[in-house]
Every structure is written in structure tokens, then in C-alpha cells.
N, C-alpha and C positions, 0 to 999 in steps of 0.2 A: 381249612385243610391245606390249601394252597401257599398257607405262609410258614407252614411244620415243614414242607418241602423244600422250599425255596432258603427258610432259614438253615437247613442241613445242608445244602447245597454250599451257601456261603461260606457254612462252618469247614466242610470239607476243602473248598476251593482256598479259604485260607490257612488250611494244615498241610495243602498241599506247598504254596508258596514258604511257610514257613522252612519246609524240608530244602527247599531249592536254596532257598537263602543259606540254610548249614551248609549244603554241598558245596556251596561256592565258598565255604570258610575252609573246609577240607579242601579244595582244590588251591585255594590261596597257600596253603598248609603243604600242600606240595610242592607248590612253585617254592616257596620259601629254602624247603631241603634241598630243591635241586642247585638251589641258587648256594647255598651252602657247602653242598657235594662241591661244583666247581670252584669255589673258591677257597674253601677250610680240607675239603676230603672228608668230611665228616658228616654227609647228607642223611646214611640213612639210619643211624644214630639220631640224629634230630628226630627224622618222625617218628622214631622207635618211642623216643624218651616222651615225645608231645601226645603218639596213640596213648600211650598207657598210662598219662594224668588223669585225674580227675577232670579236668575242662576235656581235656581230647575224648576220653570215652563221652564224654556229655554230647561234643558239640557230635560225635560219629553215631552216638546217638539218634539225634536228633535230626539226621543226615539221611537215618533210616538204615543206618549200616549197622552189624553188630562187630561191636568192639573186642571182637576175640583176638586172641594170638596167630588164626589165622589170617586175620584181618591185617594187622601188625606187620606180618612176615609179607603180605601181599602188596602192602605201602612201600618198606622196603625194597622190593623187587622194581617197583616202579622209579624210586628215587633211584638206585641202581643204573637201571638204563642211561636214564638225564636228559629224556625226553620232557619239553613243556606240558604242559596239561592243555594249554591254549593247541600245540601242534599236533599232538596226542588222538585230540577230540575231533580234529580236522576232515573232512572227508578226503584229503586228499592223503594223510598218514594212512588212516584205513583203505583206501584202494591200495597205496603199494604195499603193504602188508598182506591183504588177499591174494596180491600177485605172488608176492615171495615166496 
């Protein structure tokens, strides 16, 4: 009984790392547009054209996110800014954000 548990445990525990692993592909996926934003002007066109591939819907998939067009327009948005993902996530972005 004990090993039906523990093996579903495991199996979950690594569908969970699996997800985490895509997320950091999507967030690498950003950094990339933004880094593109400032140097081409062309950022968020990148992640437009990368959501709506075949590998981009896979990996945003996979990421656990669903790869709609509101999806698309909300990467967008974020490229836009030209905010890091790294400073983004930061608790210190988020408190002065709460403050503003």
C-alpha cells in the first residue's frame, strides 16, 4: 500500500520539477526579447513570433501556462516594459510596486 503512495508522490514530485524546468525556459524566453527590445527595438515581436510556434506553445505548455492569444499579448506587455525577469521576480520590484 505504502509503495502506491510514495510511488505517486514521486511521480507528482517530478511533474512538478518538470514544469519548473519549462518555466525557467519561458523566463529565459524573456530575458532574451527583452535583450532584443534594447538592442534591435524588435522585443516583442520576438516573443510574439517564439509564443505562437510550435516549440513555444509546447514548451508554454509544458510550463503549465495555456498558450492562448491572451497569453501572447500578456508576454508582449511584459517585453514592452524591459523589465528583467531576474528583477521582475525580486521582492524588492514587488514592494515598490505595492507602494506606487
Amino acid at each position: 500500500m505504502f509503495d502506491y503512495v510514495d510511488a505517486t508522490a514521486y511521480a507528482n514530485d517530478q511533474g512538478s520539477r518538470a514544469r519548473k524546468l519549462f518555466a525557467a525556459v519561458v523566463l529565459a524566453a524573456l530575458d532574451d526579447a527583452i535583450a532584443d527590445d534594447k538592442k534591435y527595438g524588435n522585443g516583442p515581436e520576438v516573443i510574439a513570433r517564439w509564443a505562437r510556434s510550435r516549440d513555444g506553445r509546447e514548451v508554454l505548455s509544458c510550463a503549465g501556462i495555456d498558450p492562448s492569444e491572451r497569453c501572447v499579448s500578456g508576454l508582449m506587455e511584459f517585453v514592452k516594459r524591459g523589465v528583467r525577469t531576474s528583477v521582475a521576480l525580486s521582492r524588492e520590484e514587488s514592494e515598490r510596486r505595492a507602494a506606487a
